[in-house]
N, C-alpha and C positions, 0 to 999 in steps of 0.2 A: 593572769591571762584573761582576755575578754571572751565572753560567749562566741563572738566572731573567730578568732584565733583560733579557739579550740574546737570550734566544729568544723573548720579549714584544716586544722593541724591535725583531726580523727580522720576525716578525708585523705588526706594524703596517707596518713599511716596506713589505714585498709586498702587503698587501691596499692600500697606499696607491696602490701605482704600478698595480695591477693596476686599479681603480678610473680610471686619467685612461687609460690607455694601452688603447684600442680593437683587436681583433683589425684585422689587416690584409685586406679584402676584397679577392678577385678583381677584375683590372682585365678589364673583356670586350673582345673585339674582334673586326672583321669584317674585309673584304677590301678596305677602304676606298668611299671616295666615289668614285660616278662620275663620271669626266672628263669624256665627253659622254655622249649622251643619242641612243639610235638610232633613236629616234622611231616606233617599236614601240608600240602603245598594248596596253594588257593584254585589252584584246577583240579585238583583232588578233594574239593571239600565239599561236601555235597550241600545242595541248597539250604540255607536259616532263612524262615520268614521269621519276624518278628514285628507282634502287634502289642499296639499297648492304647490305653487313654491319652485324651490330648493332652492332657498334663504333665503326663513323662515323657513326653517329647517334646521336653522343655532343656535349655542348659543349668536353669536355674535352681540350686539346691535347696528343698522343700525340708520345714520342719513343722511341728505342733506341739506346743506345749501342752500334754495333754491333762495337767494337773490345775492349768488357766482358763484353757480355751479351748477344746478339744476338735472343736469343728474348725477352728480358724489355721488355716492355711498361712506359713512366712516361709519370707524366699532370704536368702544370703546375702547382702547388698555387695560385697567384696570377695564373693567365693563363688565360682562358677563351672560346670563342665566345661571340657572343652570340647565336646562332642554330646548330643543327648543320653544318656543312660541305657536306652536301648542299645543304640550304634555301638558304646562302647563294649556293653557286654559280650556283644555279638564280634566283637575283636578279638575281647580274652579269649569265646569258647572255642574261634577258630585255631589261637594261638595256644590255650593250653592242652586241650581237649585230646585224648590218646584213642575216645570211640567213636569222632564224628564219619561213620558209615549211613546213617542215613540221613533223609531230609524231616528237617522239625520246624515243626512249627511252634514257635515259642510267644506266648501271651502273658505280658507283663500284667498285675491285677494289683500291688502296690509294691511301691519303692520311694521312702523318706524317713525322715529321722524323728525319732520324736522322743519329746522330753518326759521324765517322769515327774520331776522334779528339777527344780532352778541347776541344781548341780548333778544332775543324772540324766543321761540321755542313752537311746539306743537308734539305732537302725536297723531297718524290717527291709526285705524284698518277699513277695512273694511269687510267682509265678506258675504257670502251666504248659508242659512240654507236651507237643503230640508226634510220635514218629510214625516216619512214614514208609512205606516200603517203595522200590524203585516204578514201580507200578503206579504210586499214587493214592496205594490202599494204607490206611490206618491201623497202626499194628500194637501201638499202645500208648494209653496217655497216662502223666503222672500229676499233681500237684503239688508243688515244694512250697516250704516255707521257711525262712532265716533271720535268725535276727542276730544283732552283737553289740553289746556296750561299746562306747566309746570311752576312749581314755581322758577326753575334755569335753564338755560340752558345749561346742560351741561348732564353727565348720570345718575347721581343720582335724577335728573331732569325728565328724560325719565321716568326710571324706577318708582319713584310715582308717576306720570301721569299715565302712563299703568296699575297700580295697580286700581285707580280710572274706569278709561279708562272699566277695565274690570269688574267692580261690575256693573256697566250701563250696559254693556252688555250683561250680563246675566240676570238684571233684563229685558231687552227689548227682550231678548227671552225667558222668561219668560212668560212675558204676552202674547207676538205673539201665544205662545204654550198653554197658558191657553184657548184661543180662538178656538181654534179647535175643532172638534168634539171629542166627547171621544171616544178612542179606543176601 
């Protein structure tokens, strides 16, 4: 075959395949379905602000190898929320939540995955709750902090750790909020 032919005949074979074979789209994903149901109606649920950095108000899932590159920030090319992190949280706590009696103010301070090592990874949230009385007065603030290995390290990895990650969470402000005076 001549150099002609066969850089004709590469030609066609790449626009051929490039033609049937689809870029691969982002799979999205959330912190799963609710198990129950705390029968919280959303006119009964008293106000959640929730603040965070611009960065978690991203859909893009955030990791660090921190055994490589400890400062260096990677996003998931093929795994995505499908909502920011904050939004979703503020989902679950409505949906699982058995003490939302008051208004909180909830500030995200970090939430991403990060690697120990090439085959060990975890997920961290950490956050600050402040409740608030129906007044407007501040009646107590907490600071949590969670982490959980993943079972693979990679983002399907992330993602059911966080899912876990955040039924603890809610249960630990749960009880934090069970504890308080009643409104």
């Amino acid at each position: 075959m001549t150099p002609i032919r066969f850089s004709l005949a590469l030609v066609i074979a790449l626009a051929m395949t490039g033609c049937e074979i689809a870029p691969k789209q982002p799979d999205v994903h959330d912190f799963g379905l609710p198990l129950t149901f705390s029968g919280v109606s959303n006119a009964n649920t008293p106000n959640i602000d929730i603040d965070a950095p611009k960065w978690i108000w991203d859909t893009r899932i955030r990791y660090r190898l921190l055994y490589k590159s400890p400062t260096k920030v990677n996003f998931y090319m093929l795994d995505r929320w499908i909502a920011t992190p904050p939004e979703l949280f503020r989902q679950q706590l409505i949906t699982h939540s058995k003490f939302l009696r008051y208004p909180l103010a909830i500030k995200f301070l970090d939430f991403e995955q990060q690697f120990l090592s090439a085959k060990q990874a975890k997920v961290i949230m950490r956050i600050s709750v402040t409740a608030f009385s129906n007044d407007n007065k501040s009646l107590a603030t907490q600071e949590f902090y969670w982490q959980h290995n993943t079972l693979s390290p990679d983002g399907k990895g992330a993602v059911e750790a966080f899912a876990v990650l955040v039924r603890s969470a809610i249960n630990d402000i749960d009880n934090w909020l069970a504890n308080l005076p009643a409104p």
